[in-house]
N, C-alpha and C positions, 0 to 999 in steps of 0.2 A: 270570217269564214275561212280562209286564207290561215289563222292558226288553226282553227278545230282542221282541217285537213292534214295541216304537217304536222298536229299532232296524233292523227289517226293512221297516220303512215310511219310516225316512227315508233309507234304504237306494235305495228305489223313490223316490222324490221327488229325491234327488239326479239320479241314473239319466236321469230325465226332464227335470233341468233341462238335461243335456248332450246330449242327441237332441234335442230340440225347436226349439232356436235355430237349429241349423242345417239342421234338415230342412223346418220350415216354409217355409222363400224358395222352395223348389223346387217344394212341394208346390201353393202359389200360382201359380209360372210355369207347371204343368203345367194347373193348372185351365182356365186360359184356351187352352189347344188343340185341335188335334183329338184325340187318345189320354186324356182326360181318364176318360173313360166305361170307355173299355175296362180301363186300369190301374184303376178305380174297383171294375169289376164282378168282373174278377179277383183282387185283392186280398180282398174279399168273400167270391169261392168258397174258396179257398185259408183265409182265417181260420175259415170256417163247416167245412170239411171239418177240418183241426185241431181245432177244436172239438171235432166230434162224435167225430171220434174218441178223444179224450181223455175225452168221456162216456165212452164205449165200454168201455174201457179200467176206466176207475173202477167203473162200474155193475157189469161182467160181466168184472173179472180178465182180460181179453184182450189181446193184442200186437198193435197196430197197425203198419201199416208207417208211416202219418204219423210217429207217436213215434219209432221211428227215424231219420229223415230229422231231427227237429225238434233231439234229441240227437247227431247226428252220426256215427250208427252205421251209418248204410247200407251194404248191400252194395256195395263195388265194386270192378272188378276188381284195383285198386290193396292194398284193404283184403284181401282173401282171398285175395290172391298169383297169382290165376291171372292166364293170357299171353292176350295180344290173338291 
């Protein structure tokens, strides 16, 4: 157990040495504008509303629609065949 852990950790630490280098430069140019607050504040809502509803979910065995969306199972009309 002891390896499946450290390898699932430096699994996540790889992971994030390849997001981070290039996501940081933008994350910087973006600070200094005006949209800085707003991408701040919704980002925020958006991670706290997945959040809870992954609480949700765990606490009380329930289907969230976040979880769907987060998995890529959403409904759409693509995915369930029906016509525009």
């Amino acid at each position: 157990m002891a390896l499946a852990l450290f390898g699932f950790d430096l699994g996540i630490e790889a992971q994030q040495l390849l997001v981070a280098p290039p996501t940081l430069p933008w994350l910087f140019l973006l600070a200094r504008g005006p949209l800085y607050t707003l991408v701040r504040v919704a980002g925020a809502l958006l991670a706290s509303a997945a959040a809870l509803s992954w609480i949700a979910q765990g606490a009380f065995h329930v289907d969230t629609p976040i979880d769907a969306y987060a998995v890529g199972e959403a409904t759409t009309p693509r995915a369930t065949g029906a016509r525009r």
